[in-house]
C-alpha positions as CSV (number, residue, x, y, z in Angstrom):
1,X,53.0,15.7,70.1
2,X,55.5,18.0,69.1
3,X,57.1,18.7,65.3
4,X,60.4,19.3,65.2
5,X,61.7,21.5,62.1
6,X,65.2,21.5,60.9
7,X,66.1,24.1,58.4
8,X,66.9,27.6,57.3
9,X,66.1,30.5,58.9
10,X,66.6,33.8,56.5
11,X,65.4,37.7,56.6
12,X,63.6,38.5,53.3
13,X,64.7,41.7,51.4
14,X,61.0,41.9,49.4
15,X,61.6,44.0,47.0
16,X,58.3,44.3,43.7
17,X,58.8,45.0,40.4
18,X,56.9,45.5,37.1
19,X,59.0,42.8,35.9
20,X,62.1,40.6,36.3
21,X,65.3,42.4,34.8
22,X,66.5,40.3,31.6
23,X,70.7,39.9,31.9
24,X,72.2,43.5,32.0
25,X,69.1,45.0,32.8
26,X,68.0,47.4,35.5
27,X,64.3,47.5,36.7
28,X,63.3,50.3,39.4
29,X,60.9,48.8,41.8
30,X,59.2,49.8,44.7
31,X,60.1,50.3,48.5
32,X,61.9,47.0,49.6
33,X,60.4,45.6,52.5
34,X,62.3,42.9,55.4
35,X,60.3,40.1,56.3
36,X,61.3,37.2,58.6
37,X,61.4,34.1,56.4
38,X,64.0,31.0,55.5
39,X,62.3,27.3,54.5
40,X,62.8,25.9,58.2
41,X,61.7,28.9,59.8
42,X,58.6,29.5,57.9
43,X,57.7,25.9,57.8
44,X,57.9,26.1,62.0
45,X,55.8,29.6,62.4
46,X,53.2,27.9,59.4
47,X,53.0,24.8,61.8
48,X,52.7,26.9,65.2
49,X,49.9,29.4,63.7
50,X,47.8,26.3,63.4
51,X,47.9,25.3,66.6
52,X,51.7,22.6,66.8
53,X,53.6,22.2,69.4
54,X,56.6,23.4,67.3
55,X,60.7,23.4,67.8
56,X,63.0,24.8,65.3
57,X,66.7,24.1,65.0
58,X,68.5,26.4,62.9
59,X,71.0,29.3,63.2
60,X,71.5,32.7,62.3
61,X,73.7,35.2,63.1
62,X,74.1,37.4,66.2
63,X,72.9,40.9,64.1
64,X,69.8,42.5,63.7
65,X,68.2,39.9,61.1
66,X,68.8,37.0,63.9
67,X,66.6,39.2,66.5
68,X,64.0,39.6,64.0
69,X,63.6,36.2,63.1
70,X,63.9,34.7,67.0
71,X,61.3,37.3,67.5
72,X,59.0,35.9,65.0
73,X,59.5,32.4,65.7
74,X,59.0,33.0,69.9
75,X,55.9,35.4,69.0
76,X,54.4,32.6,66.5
77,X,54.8,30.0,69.4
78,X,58.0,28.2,68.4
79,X,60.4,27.5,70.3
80,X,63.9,28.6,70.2
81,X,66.0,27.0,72.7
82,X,67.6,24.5,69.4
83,X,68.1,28.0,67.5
84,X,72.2,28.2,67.5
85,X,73.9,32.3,67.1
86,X,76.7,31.9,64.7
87,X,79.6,34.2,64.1
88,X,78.3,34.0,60.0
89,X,75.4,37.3,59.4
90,X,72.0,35.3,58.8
91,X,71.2,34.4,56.2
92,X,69.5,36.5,53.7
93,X,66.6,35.9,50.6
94,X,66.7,38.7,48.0
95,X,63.2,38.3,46.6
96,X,61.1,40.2,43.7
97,X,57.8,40.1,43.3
98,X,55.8,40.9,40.2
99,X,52.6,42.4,40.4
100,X,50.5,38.4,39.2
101,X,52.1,37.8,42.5
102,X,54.8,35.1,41.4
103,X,58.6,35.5,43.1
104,X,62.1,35.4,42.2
105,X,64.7,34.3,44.7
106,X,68.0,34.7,45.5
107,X,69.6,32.9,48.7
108,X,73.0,34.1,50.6
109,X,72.9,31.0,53.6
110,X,75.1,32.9,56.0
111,X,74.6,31.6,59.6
112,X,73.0,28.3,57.9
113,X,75.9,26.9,56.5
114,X,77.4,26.5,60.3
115,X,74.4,24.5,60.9
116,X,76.0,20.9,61.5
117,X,75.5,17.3,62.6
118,X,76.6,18.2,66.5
119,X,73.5,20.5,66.6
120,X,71.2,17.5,65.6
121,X,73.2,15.6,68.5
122,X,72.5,18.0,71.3
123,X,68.3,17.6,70.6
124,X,66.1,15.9,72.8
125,X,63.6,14.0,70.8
126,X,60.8,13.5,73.8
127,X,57.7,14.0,72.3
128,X,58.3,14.6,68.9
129,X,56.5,12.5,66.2
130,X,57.6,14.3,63.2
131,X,60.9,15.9,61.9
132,X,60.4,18.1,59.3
133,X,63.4,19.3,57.2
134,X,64.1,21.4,54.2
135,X,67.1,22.4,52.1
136,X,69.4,26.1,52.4
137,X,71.4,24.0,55.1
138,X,74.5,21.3,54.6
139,X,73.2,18.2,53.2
140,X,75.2,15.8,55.7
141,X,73.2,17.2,58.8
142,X,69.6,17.0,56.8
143,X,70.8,13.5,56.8
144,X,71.7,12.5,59.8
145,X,68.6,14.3,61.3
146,X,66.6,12.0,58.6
147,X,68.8,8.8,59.9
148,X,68.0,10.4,64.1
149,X,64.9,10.9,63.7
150,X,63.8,7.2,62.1
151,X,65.6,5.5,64.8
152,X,63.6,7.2,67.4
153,X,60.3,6.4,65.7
154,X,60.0,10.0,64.3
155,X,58.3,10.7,60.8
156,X,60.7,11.8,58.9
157,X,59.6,14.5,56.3
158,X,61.7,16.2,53.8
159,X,60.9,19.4,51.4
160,X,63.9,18.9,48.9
161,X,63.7,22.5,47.9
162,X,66.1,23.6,46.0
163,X,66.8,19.8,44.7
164,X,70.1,18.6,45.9
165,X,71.5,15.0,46.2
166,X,70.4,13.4,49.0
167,X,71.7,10.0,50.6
168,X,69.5,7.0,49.2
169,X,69.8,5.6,52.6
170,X,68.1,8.7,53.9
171,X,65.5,9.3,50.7
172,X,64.6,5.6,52.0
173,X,63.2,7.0,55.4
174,X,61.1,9.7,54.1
175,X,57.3,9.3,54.4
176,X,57.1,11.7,52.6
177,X,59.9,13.7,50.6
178,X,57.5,17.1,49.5
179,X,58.6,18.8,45.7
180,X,56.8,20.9,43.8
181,X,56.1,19.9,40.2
182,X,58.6,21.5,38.8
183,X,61.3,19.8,40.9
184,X,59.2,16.1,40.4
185,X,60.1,16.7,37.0
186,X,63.4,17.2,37.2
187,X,63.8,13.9,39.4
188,X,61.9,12.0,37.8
189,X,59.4,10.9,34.6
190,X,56.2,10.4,36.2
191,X,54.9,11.4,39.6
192,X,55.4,7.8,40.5
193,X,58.8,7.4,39.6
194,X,59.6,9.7,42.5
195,X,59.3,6.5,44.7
196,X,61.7,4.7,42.3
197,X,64.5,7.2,44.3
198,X,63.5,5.6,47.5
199,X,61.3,7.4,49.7
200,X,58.3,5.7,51.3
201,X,55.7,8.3,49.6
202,X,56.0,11.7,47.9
203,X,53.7,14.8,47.9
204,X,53.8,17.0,45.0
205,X,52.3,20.7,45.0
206,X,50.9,22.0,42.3
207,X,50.6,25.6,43.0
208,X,47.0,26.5,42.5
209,X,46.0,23.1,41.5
210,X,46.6,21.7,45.1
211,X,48.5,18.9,45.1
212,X,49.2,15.2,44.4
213,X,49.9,12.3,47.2
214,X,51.9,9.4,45.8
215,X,52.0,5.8,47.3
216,X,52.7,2.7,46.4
217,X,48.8,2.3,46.2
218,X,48.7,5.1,43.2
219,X,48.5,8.6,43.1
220,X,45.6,10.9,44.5
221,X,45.3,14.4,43.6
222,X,44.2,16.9,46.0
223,X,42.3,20.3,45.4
224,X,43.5,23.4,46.3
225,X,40.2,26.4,46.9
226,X,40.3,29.3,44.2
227,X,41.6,32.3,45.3
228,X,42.7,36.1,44.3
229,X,46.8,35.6,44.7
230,X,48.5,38.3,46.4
231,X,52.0,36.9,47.0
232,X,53.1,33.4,46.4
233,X,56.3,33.6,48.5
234,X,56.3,31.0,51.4
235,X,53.6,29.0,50.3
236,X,55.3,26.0,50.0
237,X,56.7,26.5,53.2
238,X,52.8,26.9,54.3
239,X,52.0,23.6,52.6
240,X,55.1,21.6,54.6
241,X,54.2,23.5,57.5
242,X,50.5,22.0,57.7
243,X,51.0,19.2,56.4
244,X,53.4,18.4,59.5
245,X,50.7,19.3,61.9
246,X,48.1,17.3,59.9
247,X,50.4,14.3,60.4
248,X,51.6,15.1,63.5
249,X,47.5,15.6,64.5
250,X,47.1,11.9,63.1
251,X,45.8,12.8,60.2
252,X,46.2,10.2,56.6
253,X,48.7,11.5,54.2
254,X,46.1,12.4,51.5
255,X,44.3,14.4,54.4
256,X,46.9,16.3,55.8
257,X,47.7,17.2,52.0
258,X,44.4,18.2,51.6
259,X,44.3,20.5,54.4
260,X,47.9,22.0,53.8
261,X,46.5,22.9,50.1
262,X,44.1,25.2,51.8
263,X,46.6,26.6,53.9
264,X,48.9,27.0,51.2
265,X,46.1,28.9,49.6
266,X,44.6,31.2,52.5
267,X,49.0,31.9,52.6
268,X,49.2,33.7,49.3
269,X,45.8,36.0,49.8
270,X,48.3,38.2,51.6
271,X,51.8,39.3,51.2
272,X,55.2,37.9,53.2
273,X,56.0,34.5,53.9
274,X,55.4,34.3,57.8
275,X,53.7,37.3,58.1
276,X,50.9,35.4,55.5
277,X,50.3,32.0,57.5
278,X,46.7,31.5,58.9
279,X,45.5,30.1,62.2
280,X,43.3,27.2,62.6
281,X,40.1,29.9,63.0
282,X,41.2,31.5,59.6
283,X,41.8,28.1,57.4
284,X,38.3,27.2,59.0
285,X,36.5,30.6,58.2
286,X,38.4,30.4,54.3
287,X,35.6,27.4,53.7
């Protein structure tokens, strides 16, 4: 079966630093390095390196960023042919690293803002049994993917990252919408007032934690493996990214959260987003 992924697709200016600039403030850091990266995109190369049968429908733009993220996503195993070249320059990520490994983030969408409901039209939906979407793209066509993707007996999954309003009729399909704590707290009290928005079950990471599964049943908490952090950017990508191809592999919620913890783990052991994500054989050998 195949996941479909829906969502951003960005080149990542990685820039580290000794630490984030306060207001005013200049901070020399080192040699900036561009990555391939974007929530959609890594959550399909994170998906594909595991072993998915993996679409992504995006766009970028028709310049030198665009070739290096097709590149990435064809040489990862994910198809392209949904991957739309807009007249906008793709989208970029400004990101600074300090050296405990934890990221900074700035967004310029470019070529993702073109990304519309007629693109969602044109797919094909043979096949796929989940659709996996994330934010940095207009809210009406996450939607009506969501909406799509239910009435074809998809899963419809959505990372709500960064937290924007959402349709309730579309929160209702997701099984499940994916925050990290932070965001669960802005949305809500209690992890399991998350489902009093709607959606049919939540996942919330938890960084080095793991993360926690909520149902109507309760709320199990999953453990993520200790490990020496490198580079957290991406990892939640990694988590939404495995967790797809848990479900998609028939794996239970709590399981597939389980396993996409240790992804999300073995992710941040090395530095980039995409350039981080494990293969089956790797996650395995991680214990």
């Amino acid at each position: 079966m195949t996941v479909l992924v829906l969502g951003s697709a960005n080149a990542d200016l990685v820039v580290p630093v000794p630490r984030r600039p306060a207001g005013g403030e200049t901070v020399l850091g080192g040699d900036t390095v561009v990555l391939p990266g974007g929530k959609g995109a890594n959550t399909a190369v994170a998906a594909a390196r595991l072993g998915a049968s993996v679409a992504f429908v995006g766009a970028v733009g028709g310049d030198q960023y665009g070739r290096l993220l097709l590149e990435s996503l064809s040489s990862s195993g994910v198809r392209t042919d949904f991957v739309r070249t807009s007249s906008r320059p793709t989208g970029l990520a400004y990101i600074t690293v300090t050296p405990d490994g934890e990221n900074s983030i700035v967004v310029a969408p470019g070529a993702n803002s073109d990304l519309g409901v007629s693109d969602v039209d044109a797919l094909t939906w043979d096949d796929v049994s989940v659709l996996v979407c994330s934010l940095e793209v207009p809210v009406p066509t996450v939607a009506h993917a969501v909406r799509t993707a239910a009435s074809r007996g998809v899963r419809p999954v959505l990372n709500l990252s960064p937290v924007v309003e959402v349709p309730a009729d579309a929160l209702a399909l997701l099984d499940p919408l994916i925050v990290n704590e932070h965001e669960a707290a802005s949305l809500a009290s209690s992890f399991e007032g998350l489902l009093a928005l709607g959606p049919r079950s939540a996942v919330v990471t938890l960084g080095a934690r793991g993360a926690a599964v909520v149902t109507p049943s309760g709320v199990v908490e999953v453990d993520a493996p200790d490990v020496s952090v490198v580079d957290t950017t991406g990892a939640g990508d990694a988590f939404a990214g495995a967790l797809a191809f848990g479900l998609s592999s028939g794996s239970s919620l709590p399981g597939a959260a389980r396993f996409a913890a240790r992804v999300a783990a073995v992710s941040v052991t090395s530095a980039g987003a995409q350039p981080s994500y494990p293969t089956l054989e790797q996650v395995r050998k991680s214990g």
